[in-house]
Each structure stands twice: as structure tokens, then as C-alpha cells.
N, C-alpha and C positions, 0 to 999 in steps of 0.2 A: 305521560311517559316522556323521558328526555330523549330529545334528538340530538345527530351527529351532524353536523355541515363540513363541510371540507371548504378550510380557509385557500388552500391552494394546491392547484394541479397544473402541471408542464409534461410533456414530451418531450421526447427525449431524441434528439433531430441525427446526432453525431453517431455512427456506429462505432466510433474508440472511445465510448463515454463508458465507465465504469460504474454502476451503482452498486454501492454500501447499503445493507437492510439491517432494520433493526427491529426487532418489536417490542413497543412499548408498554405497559402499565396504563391504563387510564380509567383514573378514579371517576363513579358517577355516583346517582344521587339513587342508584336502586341496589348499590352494593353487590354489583354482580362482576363476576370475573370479565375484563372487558380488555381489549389489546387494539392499535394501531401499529399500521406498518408504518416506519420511518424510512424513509431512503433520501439516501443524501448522491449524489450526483458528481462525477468525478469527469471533465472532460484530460484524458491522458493523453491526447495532441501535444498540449501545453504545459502538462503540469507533471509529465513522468517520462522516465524509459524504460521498455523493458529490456533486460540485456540479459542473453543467453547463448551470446557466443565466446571465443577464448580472444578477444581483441580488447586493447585498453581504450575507455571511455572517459571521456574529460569532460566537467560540466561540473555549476555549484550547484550539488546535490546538496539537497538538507536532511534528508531520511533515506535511507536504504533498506526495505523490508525484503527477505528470501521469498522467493515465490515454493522454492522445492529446496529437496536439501544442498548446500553450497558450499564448496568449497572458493578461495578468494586464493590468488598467486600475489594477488598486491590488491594496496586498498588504503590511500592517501589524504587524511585531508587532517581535521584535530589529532585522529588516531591513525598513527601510521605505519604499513606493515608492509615489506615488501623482499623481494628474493627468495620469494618460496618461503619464508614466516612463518605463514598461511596453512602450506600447502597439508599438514598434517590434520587441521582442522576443519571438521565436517559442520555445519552451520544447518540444523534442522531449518525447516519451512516455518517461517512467518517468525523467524528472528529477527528482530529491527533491530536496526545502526542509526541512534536517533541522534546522529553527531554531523556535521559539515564534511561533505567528503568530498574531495574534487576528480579523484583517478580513480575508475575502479577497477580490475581485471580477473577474469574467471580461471580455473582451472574446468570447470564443471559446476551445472545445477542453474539455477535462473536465480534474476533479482530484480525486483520493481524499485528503481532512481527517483527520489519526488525530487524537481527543482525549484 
């Protein structure tokens, strides 16, 4: 019968560490429906912000995903929109801005900044 070993395990030491799970597929040699959990490990100290207040944020963002639905009063960097552009535009949850953004600023709703 095949065994499973786990090449690697960590703890997770930071409580603003974010894990991504995924469950995988994994083929074995007795053809039976078989899944691993993947989780990928995000410390957001250093690598994100989340912003959900109405104050302008400066920083080179490289992704901007919605946490909730979002509206944006301005929103600056390759794509640029500003003077209330925006403000007509409601932005569902987990829309990404997979663009370089340096400003960003809320009317309402949350957004996770990766820098």
C-alpha cells in the first residue's frame, strides 16, 4: 500500500500572516480519489495593506484586490482616475487591479494593496 510523508511543515509564528488553501488532486498508484491541502503563507506586515478608511494612501502597489464591494474616489498609477470618475462605480469583492498603482482612495468598501 503507498504511503504519504510530508516533505514539509512550518508554523506559522506571525498573527498578520494570511494563509491561501487549496486542495489538490493527487494521483496514486491505487487510483483512488485522494486530495492534499496546499496552503501557501502570506506574511501582510510586509507584503500588503489593508485599507478601509476614506484617507489617500501612497505606496507602489502592484495588485489591488477588493476585500467587499468598493467604491474608489481616485485610484492613480498606469490606470488613472480621479475627481469622483470613480465615484459612480461599485467594484464587487475580490475584483483585482492587476496594474501598478501608486494613490489609492476610498469612498467606501475595503481593499487589500500588495506592495
Amino acid at each position: 500500500m503507498p504511503t504519504l510523508t510530508p516533505i514539509l511543515s512550518a508554523a506559522v509564528f506571525n498573527s498578520n500572516v494570511a494563509s491561501n488553501n487549496s486542495w489538490i488532486n493527487v494521483s496514486n498508484d491505487d487510483n483512488r480519489p485522494l486530495f492534499a491541502l496546499a496552503t501557501f503563507n502570506v506574511n501582510q506586515d510586509s507584503s500588503s495593506e489593508l485599507i478601509t478608511d476614506t484617507v489617500i494612501h501612497t505606496a507602489n502597489y502592484t495588485k489591488v484586490v477588493t476585500i467587499a464591494s468598493t467604491v474608489f474616489s481616485g485610484l492613480t498609477g498606469s490606470v488613472s482616475f480621479s475627481n469622483g470618475t470613480l465615484s459612480a462605480v461599485t467594484f464587487p469583492a475580490n475584483f483585482t487591479i492587476d496594474s501598478p498603482v501608486n494613490a489609492i482612495k476610498l469612498v467606501s468598501g475595503s481593499v487589500l494593496a500588495y506592495k
